[in-house]
C-alpha positions in Angstrom: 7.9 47.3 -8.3 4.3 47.0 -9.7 5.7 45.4 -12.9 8.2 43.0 -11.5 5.2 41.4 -9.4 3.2 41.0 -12.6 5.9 39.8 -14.5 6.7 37.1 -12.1 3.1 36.2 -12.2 2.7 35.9 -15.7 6.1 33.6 -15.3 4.6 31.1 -12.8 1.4 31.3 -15.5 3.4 30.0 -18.2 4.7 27.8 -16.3 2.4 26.0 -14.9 -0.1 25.8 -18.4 3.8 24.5 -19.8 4.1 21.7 -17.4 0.2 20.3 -17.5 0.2 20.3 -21.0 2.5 16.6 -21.6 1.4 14.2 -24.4 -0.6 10.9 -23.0 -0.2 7.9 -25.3 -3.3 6.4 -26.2 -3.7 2.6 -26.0 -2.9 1.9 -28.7 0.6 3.6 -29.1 1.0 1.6 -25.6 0.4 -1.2 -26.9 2.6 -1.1 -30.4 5.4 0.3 -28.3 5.3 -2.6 -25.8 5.1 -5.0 -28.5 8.5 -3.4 -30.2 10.5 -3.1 -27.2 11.1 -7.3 -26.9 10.8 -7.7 -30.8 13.5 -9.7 -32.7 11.3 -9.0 -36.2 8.7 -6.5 -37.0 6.2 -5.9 -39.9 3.7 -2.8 -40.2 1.3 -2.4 -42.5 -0.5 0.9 -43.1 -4.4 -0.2 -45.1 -7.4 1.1 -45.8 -9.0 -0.3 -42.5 -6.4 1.1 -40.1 -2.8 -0.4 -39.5 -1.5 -3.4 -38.1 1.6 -4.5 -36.5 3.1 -8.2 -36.2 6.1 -8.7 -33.9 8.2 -12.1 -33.6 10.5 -12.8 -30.6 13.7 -14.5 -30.1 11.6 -17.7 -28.3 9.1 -18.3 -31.1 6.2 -16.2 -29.7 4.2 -13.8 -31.6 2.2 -10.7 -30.4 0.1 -9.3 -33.4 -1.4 -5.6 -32.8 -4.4 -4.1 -35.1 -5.7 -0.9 -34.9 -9.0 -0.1 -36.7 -10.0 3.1 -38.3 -12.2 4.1 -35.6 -9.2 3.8 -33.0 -10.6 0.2 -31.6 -7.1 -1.9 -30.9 -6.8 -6.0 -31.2 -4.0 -7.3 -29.6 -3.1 -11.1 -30.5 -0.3 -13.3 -28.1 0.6 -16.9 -29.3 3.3 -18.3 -27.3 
């Protein structure tokens, strides 16, 4: 009886450190997924300074996304 008490504990222990331990997306994978989801063209570029992402829609408008090497993200709209 002893061991089936400690082995459901260290059950509901795994299972709670399991569920708290989900990815969060930084900004600015937020922003380079938002910016792909209504894209009709994409270009990425990986450089030396960090990586930078230009999406064109289907109505003309252009979101451009760049993310430094230090993390700091640029996010550019023209409609």
């Amino acid at each position: 009886m002893k061991t089936l008490k400690i082995g459901a504990i260290a059950l509901g222990i795994m299972a709670v450190s399991l569920t708290s331990c989900k990815e969060k997306k930084t900004e600015a994978e937020q922003a380079i997924e938002e910016a792909k989801e209504n894209a009709a063209e994409i270009k990425e570029k990986n450089t030396d300074d960090g990586y930078k992402l230009k999406t064109e829609n289907a109505n003309g408008s252009e979101t451009k996304v760049k993310v430094d090497e230090d993390g700091a993200v640029k996010i550019k709209t023209d409609h």
